[in-house]
C-alpha positions in Angstrom: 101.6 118.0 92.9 98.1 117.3 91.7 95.6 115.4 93.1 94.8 112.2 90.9 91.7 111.9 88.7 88.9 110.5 90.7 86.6 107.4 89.0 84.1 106.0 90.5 84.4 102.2 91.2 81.9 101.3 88.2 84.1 103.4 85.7 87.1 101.6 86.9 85.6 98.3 86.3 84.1 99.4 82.7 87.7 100.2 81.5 89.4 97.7 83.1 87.5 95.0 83.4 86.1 93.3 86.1 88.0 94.1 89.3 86.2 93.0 92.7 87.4 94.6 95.5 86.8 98.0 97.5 89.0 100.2 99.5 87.9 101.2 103.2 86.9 104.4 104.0 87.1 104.7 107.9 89.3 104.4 110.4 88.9 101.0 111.3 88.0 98.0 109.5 86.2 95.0 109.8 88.4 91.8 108.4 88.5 88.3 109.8 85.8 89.1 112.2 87.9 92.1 114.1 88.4 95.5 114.0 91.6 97.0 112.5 92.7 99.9 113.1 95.0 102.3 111.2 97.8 103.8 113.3 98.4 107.7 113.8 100.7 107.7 111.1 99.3 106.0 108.2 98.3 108.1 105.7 96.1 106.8 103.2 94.3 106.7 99.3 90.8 105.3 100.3 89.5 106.0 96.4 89.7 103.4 94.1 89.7 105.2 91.2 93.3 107.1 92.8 94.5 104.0 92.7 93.6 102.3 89.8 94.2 106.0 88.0 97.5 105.7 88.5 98.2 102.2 88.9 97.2 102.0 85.1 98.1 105.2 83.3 101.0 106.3 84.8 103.9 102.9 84.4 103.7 101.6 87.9 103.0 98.0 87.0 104.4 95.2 89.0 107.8 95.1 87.4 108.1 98.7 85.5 109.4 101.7 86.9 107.4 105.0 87.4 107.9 107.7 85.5 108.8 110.8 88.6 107.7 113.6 86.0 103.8 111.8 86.0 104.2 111.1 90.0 104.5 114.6 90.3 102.0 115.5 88.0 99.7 113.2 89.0 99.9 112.0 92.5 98.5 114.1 95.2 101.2 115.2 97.5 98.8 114.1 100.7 98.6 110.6 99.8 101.4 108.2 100.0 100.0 104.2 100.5 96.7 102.5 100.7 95.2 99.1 101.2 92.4 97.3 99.4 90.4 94.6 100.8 89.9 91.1 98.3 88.6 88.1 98.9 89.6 88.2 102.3 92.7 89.2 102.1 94.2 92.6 102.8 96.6 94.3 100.4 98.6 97.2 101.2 100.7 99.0 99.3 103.1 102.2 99.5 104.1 104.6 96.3 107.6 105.7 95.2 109.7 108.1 95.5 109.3 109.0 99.8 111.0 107.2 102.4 111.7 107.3 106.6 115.4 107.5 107.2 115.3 110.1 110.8 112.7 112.0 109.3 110.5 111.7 106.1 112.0 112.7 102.8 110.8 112.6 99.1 112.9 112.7 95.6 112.2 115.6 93.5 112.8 116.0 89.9 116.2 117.3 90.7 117.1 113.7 92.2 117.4 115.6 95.8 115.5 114.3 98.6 113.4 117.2 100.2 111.4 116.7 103.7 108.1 116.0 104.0 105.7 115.8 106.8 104.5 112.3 106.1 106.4 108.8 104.8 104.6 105.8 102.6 103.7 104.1 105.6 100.6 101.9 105.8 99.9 100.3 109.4 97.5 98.4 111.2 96.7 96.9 114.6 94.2 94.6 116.3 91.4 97.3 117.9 91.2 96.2 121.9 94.1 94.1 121.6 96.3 94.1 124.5 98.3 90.3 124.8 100.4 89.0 126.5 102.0 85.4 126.9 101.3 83.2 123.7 101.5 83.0 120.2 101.2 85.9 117.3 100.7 84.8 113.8 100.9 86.6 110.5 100.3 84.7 107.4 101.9 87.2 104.0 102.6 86.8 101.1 105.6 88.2 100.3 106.6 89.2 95.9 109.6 89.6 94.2 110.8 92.7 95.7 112.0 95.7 93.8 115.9 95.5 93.4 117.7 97.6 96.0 114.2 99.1 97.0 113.9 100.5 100.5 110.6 99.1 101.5 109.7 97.0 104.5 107.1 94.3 105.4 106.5 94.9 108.7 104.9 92.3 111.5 105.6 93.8 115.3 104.2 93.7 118.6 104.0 97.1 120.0 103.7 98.7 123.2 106.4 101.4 123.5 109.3 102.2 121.6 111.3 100.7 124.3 108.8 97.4 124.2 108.9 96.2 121.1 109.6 93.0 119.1 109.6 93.1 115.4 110.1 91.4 111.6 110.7 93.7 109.1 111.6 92.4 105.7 112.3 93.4 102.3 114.9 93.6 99.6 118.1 94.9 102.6 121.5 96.3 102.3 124.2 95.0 99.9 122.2 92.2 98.2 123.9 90.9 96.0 121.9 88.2 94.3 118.9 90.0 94.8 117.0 86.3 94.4 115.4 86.1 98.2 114.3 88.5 100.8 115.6 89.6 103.8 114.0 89.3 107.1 115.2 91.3 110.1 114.2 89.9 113.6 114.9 93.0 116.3 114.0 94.0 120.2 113.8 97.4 120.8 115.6 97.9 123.8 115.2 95.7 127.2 117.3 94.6 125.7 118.0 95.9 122.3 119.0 93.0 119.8 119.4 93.5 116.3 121.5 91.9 113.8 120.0 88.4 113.3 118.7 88.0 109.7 116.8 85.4 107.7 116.4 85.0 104.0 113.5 84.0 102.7 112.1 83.2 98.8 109.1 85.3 97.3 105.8 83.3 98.2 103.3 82.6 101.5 105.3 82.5 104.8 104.0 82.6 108.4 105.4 84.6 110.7 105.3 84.0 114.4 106.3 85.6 117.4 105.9 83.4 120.2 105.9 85.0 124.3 106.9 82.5 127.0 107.2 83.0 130.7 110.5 82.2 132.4 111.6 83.8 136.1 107.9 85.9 135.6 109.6 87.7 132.5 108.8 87.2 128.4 111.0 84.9 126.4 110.7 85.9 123.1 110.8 83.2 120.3 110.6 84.3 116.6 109.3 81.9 114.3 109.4 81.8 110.4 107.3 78.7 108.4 107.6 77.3 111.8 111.8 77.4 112.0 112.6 78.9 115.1 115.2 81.8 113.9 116.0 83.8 117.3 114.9 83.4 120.8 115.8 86.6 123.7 115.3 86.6 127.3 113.3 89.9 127.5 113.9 92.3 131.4 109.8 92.5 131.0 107.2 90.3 131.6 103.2 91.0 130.8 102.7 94.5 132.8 103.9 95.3 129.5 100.8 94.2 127.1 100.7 94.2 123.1 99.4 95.7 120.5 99.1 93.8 117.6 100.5 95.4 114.4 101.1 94.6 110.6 102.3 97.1 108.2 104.1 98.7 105.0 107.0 101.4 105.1 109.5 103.2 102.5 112.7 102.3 105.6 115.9 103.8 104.6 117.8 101.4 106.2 116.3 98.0 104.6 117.6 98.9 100.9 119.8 100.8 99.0 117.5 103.0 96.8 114.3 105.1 97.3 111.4 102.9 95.7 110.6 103.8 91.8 107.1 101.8 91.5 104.7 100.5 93.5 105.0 98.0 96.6 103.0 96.2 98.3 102.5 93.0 100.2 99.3 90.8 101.1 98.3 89.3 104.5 95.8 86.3 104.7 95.6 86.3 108.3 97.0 87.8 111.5 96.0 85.8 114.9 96.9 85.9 118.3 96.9 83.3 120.3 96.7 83.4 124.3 99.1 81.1 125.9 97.4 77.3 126.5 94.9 78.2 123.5 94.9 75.4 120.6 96.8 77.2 118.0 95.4 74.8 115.2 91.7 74.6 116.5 90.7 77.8 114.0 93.5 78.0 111.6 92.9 78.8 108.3 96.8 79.9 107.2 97.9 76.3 105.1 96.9 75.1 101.7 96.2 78.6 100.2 95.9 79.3 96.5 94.4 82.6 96.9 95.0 85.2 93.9 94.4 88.9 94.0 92.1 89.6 90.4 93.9 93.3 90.2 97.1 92.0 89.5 95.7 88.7 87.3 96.6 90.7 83.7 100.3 90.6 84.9 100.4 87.5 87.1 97.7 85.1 86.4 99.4 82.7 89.0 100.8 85.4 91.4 99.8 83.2 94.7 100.9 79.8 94.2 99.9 77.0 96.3 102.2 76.0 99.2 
């Protein structure tokens, strides 16, 4: 596969209007007054041009499929997602055709999935974040997904792959309406719980994961627009300390079918609040009616106020 032609950010904007936002070049990120950081296995387009190159000229709009003989052509076979920052809020995106199911795997022109050394996976976590007991917010906004699409909104707290509490939402297995999305609350390990589910329409949702102490170990509440939706008595209690994480990942076992466009999510805020602390005293996630002006020739209103 090629690499995408590269524009420069004033070429974008001369042929496509005016588009303001920029893509991050380093490792971490300043957003919100912290440093993120992308994980070890995010793999990333930091041009805009790439982006807007193909986002444009090659059918991935919002509700079109791509076409796989221009991916090949045109995508370079090194980058698989990316993330823009606008008007404070963070959009990240993953691109068709590769997916994580025990290994990472892309579908060639053949239809046959092939391995590859690295998925569509976009992650990030709170730089010199290690919590413990309290409350962990993540304010998305979560669109329409693709239909049967095996792509995942991810909001975790990480410390292991035995210590780990997550959401991960997106289209899921066998749905058959295909009108809401499906959000997947899961400990992995001590002790493993998976199973619960929650749907949820397109639109702005918080997400919370809230740690309590009980008999000095974590009970684990998990939270959506403030419903409580699972609680777990955890065998751990704070030796084991957090990372906090937000992310965007082709999953093989959230959908039916490898992606065929574009997907991508946006996050207005992600907080963490130690235990005691005023969860409301510096809360900006209510009453938003933010847009994102890359997507405003296909959805004028894509944000809507809630």
């Amino acid at each position: 596969m090629k690499r995408i032609g590269q524009m420069s950010l004033l070429s974008g904007l001369a042929i496509f209007g005016v588009l303001s936002f920029n893509i991050a070049s380093a490792k971490c990120i300043t957003w919100k007054g912290r440093n993120w950081c992308e994980d070890a296995t995010t793999n990333l387009a930091r041009n805009e041009g790439e982006f807007l190159d193909y986002y444009y000229k090659y059918g991935c709009q919002l509700n079109l499929s791509c076409d796989l003989e221009s991916f090949n052509e045109h995508l370079d076979d090194e980058v698989f997602g990316g993330y823009l920052l606008e008007r404070n809020l963070l959009v990240m995106y993953t691109y068709p055709y590769t997916r994580y199911n025990h290994g990472c795997e892309y579908l060639d022109t053949n239809n046959q999935f092939e391995s590859i050394d690295k998925c569509a996976r976009v992650k990030f976590y709170q730089e010199g974040l290690e919590g413990g007991y309290g409350t962990y917010n993540w304010r998305v906004y979560l669109p329409k997904p693709e239909a049967k699409a095996q792509f995942s909104v991810g909001m975790f707290l990480y410390n292991d792959d035995n210590h780990e509490l997550d959401f991960e939402c997106g289209y899921g297995k066998n749905n058959s309406s295909g009108k809401k999305i499906m959000c997947y609350m899961t400990s992995q390990n001590n002790p493993y719980s998976a199973g619960d589910v929650k749907e949820v329409k397109s639109g702005w949702h918080t997400f919370q994961l809230k740690l309590e102490p009980q008999n000095d170990q974590y009970y684990a509440h998990w939270l959506i627009d403030g419903q409580e939706v699972k609680t777990l008595q955890l065998n751990y209690g704070d030796e084991k300390r957090f990372r906090l994480y937000f992310s965007t990942e082709n999953l093989a076992f959230i959908g039916d079918e490898v992606p065929h466009k574009i997907n991508w999510t946006a996050f207005k805020n992600v907080q963490y609040y130690p235990m005691n602390h005023d969860e409301t005293s510096n809360n900006e996630t209510r009453n938003s009616s933010t847009y994102v002006p890359m997507f405003r020739n296909h959805y004028k209103k894509l944000f809507k106020r809630k």
